[in-house]
C-alpha positions, 0 to 999 in steps of 0.5 A, spaced: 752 603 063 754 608 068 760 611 063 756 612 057 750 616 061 756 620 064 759 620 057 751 623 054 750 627 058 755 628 064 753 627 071 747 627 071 746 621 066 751 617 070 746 620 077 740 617 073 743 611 071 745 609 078 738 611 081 735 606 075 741 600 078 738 602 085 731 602 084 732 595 078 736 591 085 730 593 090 726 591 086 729 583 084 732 581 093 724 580 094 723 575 088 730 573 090 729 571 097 723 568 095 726 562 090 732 561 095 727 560 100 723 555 095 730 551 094 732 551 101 724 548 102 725 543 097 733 541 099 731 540 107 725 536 104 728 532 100 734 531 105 729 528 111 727 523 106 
């Protein structure tokens, strides 16, 4: 993704790109961290039984 706006409409497009990668990846960690948080509930409650 990053080439094809460096390939448009120069540095500033790749700069976009990258900030919207950025912003994308910020945005899922607490969603992330929230499943993995669940599946280690469930893992460590199925494993006492």
């Amino acid at each position: 993704p990053i080439i094809s706006g460096l390939l448009v409409s120069g540095w500033q497009g790749a700069a976009v790109q990258i900030l919207a990668i950025l912003a994308s990846t910020l945005i899922y960690i607490p969603f992330v961290k929230a499943l993995d948080n669940q599946y280690r509930k469930e893992e460590l409650g199925t494993n006492n039984n």
